[in-house]
One Martini backbone bead per residue (centre of mass of N, CA, C, O) as a GRO file, in nm:
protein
  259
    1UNK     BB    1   0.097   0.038   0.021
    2UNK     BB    2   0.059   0.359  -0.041
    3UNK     BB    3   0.254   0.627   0.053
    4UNK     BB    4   0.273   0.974   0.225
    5UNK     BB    5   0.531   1.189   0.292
    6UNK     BB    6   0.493   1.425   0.537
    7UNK     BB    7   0.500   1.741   0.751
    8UNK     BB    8   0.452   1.691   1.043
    9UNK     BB    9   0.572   1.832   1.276
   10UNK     BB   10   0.817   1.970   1.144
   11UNK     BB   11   0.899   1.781   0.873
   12UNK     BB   12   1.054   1.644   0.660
   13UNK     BB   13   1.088   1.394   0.447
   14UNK     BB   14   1.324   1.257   0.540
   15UNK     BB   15   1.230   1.239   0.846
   16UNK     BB   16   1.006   1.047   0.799
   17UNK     BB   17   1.128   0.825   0.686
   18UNK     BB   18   1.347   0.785   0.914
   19UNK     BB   19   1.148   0.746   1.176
   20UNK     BB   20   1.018   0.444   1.042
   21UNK     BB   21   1.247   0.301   1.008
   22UNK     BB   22   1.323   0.333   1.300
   23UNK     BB   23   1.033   0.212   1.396
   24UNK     BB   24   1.088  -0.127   1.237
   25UNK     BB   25   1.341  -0.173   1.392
   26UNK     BB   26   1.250  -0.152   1.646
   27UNK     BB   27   0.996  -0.365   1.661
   28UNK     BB   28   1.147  -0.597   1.396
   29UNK     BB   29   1.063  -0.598   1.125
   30UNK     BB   30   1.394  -0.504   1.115
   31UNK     BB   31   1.631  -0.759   1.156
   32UNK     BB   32   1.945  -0.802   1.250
   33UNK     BB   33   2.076  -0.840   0.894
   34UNK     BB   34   1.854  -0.732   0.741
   35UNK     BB   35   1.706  -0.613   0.443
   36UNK     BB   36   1.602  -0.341   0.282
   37UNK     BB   37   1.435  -0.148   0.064
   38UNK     BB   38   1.493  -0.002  -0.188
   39UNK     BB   39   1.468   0.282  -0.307
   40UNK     BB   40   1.257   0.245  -0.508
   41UNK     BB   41   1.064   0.108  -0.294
   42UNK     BB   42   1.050   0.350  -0.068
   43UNK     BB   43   0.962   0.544  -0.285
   44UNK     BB   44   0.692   0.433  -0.369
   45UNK     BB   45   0.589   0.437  -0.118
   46UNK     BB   46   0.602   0.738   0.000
   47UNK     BB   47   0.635   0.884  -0.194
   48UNK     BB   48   0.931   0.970  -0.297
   49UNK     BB   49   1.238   1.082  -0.392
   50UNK     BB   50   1.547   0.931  -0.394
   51UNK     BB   51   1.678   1.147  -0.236
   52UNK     BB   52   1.535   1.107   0.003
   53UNK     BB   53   1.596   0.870   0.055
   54UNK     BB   54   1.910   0.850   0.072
   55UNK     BB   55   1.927   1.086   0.300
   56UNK     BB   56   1.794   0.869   0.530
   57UNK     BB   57   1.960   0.652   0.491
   58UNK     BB   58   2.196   0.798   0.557
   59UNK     BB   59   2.202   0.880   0.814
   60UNK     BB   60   2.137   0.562   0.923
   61UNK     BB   61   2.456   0.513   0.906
   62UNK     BB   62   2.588   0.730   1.079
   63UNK     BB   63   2.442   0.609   1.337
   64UNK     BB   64   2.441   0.267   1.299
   65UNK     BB   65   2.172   0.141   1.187
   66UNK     BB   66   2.337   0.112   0.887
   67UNK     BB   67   2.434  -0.067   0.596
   68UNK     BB   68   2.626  -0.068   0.347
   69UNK     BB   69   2.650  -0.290   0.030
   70UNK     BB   70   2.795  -0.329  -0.228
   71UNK     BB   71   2.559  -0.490  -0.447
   72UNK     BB   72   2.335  -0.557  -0.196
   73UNK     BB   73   2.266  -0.296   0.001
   74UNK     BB   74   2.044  -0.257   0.298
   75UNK     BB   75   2.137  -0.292   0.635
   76UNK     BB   76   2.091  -0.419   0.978
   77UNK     BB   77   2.296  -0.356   1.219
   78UNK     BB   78   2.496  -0.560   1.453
   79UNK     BB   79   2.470  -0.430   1.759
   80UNK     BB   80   2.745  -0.322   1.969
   81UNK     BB   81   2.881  -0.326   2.298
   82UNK     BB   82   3.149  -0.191   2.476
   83UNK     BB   83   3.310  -0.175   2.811
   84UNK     BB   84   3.603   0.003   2.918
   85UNK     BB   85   3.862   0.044   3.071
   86UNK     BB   86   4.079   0.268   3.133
   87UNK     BB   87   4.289   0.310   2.839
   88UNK     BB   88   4.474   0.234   2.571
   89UNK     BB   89   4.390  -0.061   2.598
   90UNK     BB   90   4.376  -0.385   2.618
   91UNK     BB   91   4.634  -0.469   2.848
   92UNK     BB   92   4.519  -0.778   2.773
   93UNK     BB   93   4.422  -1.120   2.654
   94UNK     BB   94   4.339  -1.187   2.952
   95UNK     BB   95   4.194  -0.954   3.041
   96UNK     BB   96   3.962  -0.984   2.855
   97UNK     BB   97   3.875  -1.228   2.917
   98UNK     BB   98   3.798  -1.223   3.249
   99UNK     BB   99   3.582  -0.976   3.084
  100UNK     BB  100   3.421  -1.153   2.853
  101UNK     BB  101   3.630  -1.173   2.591
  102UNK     BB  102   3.678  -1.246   2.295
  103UNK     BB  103   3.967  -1.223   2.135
  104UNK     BB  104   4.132  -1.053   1.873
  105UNK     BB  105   4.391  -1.068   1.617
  106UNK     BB  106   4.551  -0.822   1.367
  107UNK     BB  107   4.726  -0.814   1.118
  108UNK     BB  108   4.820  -0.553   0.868
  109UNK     BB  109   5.107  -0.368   0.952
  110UNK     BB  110   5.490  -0.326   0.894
  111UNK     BB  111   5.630  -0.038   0.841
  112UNK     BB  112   5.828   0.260   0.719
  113UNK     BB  113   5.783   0.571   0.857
  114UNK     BB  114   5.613   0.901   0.898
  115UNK     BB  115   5.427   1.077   1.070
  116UNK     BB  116   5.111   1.224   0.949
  117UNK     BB  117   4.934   1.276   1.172
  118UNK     BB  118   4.861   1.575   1.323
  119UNK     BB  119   4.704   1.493   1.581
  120UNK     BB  120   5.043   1.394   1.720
  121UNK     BB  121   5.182   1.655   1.760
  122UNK     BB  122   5.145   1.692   2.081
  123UNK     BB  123   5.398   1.485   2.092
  124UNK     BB  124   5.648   1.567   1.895
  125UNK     BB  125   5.746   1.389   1.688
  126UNK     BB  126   5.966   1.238   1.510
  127UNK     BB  127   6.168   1.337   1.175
  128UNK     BB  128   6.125   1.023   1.113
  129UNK     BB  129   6.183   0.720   1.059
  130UNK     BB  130   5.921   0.454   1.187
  131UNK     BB  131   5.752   0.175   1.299
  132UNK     BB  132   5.422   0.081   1.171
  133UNK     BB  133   5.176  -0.091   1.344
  134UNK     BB  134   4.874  -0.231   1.217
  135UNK     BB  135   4.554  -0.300   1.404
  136UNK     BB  136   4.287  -0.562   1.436
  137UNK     BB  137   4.054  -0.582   1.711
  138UNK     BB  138   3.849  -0.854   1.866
  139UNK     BB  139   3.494  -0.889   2.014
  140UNK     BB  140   3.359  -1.114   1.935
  141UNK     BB  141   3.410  -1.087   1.609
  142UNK     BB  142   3.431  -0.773   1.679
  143UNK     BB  143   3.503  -0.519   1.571
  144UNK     BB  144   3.678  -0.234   1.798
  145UNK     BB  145   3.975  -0.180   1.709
  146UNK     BB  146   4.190   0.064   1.562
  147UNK     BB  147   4.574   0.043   1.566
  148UNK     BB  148   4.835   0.290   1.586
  149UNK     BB  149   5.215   0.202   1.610
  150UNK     BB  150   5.468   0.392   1.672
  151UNK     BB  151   5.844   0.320   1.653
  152UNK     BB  152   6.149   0.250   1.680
  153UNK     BB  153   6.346   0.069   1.423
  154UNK     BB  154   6.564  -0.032   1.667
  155UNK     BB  155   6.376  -0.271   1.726
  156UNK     BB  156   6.395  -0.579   1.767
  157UNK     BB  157   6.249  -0.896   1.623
  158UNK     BB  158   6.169  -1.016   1.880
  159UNK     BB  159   5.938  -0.802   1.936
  160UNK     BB  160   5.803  -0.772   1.645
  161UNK     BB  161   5.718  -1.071   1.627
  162UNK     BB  162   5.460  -0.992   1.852
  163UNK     BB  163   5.244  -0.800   1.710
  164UNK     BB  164   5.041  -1.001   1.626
  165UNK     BB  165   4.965  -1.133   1.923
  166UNK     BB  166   5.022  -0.839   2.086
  167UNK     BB  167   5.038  -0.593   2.264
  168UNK     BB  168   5.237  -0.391   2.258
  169UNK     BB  169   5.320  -0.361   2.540
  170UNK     BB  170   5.348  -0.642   2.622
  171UNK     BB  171   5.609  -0.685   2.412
  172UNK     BB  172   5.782  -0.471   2.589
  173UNK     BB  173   5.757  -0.644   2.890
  174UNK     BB  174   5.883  -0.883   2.809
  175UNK     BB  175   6.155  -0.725   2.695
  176UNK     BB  176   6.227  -0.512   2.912
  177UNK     BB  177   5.999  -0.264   2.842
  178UNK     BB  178   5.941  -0.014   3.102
  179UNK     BB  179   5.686   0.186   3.148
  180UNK     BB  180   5.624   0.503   3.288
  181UNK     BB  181   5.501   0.671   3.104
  182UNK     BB  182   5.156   0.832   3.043
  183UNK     BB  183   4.980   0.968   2.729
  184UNK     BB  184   4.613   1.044   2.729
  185UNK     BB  185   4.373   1.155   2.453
  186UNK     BB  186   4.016   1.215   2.428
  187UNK     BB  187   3.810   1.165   2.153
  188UNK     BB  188   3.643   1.297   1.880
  189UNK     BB  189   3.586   1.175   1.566
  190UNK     BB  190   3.602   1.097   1.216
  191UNK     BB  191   3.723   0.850   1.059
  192UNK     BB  192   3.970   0.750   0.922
  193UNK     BB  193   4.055   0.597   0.627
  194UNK     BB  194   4.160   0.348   0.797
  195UNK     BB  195   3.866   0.300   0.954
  196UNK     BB  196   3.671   0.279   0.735
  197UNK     BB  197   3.760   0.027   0.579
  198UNK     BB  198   3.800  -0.192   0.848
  199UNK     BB  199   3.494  -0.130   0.926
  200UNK     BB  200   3.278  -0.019   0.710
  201UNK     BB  201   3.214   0.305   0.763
  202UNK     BB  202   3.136   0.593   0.676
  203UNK     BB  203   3.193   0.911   0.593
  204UNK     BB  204   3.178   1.062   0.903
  205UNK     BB  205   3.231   0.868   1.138
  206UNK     BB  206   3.203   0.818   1.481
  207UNK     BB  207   3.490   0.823   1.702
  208UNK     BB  208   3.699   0.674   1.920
  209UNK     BB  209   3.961   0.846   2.066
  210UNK     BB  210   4.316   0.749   2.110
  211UNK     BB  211   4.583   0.935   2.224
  212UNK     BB  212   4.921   0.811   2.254
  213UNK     BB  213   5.198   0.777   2.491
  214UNK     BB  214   5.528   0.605   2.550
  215UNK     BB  215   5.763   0.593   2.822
  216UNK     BB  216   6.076   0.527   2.881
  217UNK     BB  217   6.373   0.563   3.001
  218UNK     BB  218   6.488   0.549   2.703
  219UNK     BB  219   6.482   0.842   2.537
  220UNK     BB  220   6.461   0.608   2.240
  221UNK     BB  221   6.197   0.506   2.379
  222UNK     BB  222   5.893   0.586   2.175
  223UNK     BB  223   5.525   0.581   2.197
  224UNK     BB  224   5.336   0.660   1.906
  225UNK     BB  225   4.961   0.659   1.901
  226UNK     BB  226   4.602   0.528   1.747
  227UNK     BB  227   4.278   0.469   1.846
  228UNK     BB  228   3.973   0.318   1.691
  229UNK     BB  229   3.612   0.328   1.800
  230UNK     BB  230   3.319   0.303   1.695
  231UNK     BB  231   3.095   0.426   1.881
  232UNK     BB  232   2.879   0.164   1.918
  233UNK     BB  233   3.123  -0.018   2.057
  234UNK     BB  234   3.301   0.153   2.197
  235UNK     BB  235   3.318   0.212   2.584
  236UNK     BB  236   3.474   0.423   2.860
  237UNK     BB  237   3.588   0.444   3.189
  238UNK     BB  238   3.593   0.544   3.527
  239UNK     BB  239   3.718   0.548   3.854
  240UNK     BB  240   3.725   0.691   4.204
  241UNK     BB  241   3.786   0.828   4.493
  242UNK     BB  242   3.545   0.977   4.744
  243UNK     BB  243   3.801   1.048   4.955
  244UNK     BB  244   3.905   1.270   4.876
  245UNK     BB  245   3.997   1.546   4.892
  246UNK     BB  246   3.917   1.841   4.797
  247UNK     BB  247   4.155   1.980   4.623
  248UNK     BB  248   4.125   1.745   4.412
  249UNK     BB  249   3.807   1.760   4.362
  250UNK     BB  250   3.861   2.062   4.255
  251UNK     BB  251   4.051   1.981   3.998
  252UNK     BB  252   3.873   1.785   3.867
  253UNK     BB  253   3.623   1.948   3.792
  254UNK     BB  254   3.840   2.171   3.624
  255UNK     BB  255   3.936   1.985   3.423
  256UNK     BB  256   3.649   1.865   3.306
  257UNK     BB  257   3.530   2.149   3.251
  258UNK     BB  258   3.813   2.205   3.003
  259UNK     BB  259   3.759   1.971   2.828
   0.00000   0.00000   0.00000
């Protein structure tokens, strides 16, 4: 039966299609890893031109309710959301283990350049060839992080062969290469080119990143890297004592307030 898509209530006629597609999705109609109906025929249905069903559609895939194949259409998303505790990433694949997650790690690339990614700037990394390992981490066979970790070039083989297996940090406290200092900053931004890539993700999706600094004894051992994760997949928590002095709990608000 065809429908008429209105603009009651002050709505464009996208946000009319969008509305009941999530409103379909909500009850079941259309359930997680379902094809919904193509361009053509929900333009159809609704009596409205392809570019409004594509917009509505569009929306829809940006904020992880579907996602589009090549070829095949698009379906609705089998959504996860995992939650971990603050950290630069998973601490070890035993400790995911413990929380309830089955892990895997993918080892996508060993390289050597210069980081190019300006956002780590704020680390002032060395203007040198580097060694970059990026790597696509699995929770329950669901990818949700990809991690670019630059290091310095002279680092062993012995400790590069285990990145395939093991997260950076857990292979260098193997090799007696102990991190002192951690530095790491929390923000939100859309997928870079290589993690729209690895999630396959619209362009413009918003991921949680973390970009971290790690520094061992030794002036010319410096770890610095980013993870992304696209927003509906992981988020970080963090708790503290609730006894803290005043004069610290006022301290931490007033960071909290200008972050």
């Amino acid at each position: 039966m065809k429908k008429s898509a209105s603009t009651n209530n002050g709505l464009s006629l996208h946000e009319v299609v969008r509305a009941e597609i999530s409103r379909r999705i909500a009850m079941g109609v259309y359930k997680p890893g379902d094809a919904i109906m193509s361009t053509a025929q929900l333009g159809e249905e609704f009596g409205v031109s392809s570019i409004t069903i594509r917009r509505a559609l569009r929306d829809l895939q940006s904020t992880g309710v579907l996602k589009s194949i090549p070829g095949k259409g698009t379906f609705v998303k089998n959504r996860f959301r995992f939650v971990r505790e603050l950290d630069v990433c998973m601490s070890s694949l035993d400790d995911a283990r413990r929380l309830g997650f089955r892990p895997k790690m993918e080892l996508i690339s060993i390289t050597k350049e210069k980081i190019k990614d300006s956002t780590l700037s704020i680390f002032s990394p060395p203007d040198r060839i580097l060694l970059c390992v990026r790597k696509l981490i699995y929770a329950n066979d669901v990818p949700i992080m990809y991690d670019c970790t630059f290091l310095p070039t002279g680092i062993s083989d012995a400790v590069a062969e285990e990145f395939g297996d093991r997260f950076i940090i857990d292979a260098l406290r193997r090799h007696k290469v102990n991190i002192k200092d951690i530095s790491l900053i929390i923000d939100a931004a859309p997928a870079s080119h290589e993690a729209r890539q690895v999630f396959s993700i619209p362009n413009g999706y918003p991921t949680l990143r973390r970009l971290y600094n790690l520094k061992s004894k030794s002036p010319t051992m410096s770890v610095i890297g980013v993870v992304e994760s696209p927003f509906d997949r992981l988020a970080c928590s963090f708790g503290f004592e609730t006894n803290m002095g005043l004069n610290r709990r006022e301290a931490l608000n007033e960071e909290c307030g200008s972050a």
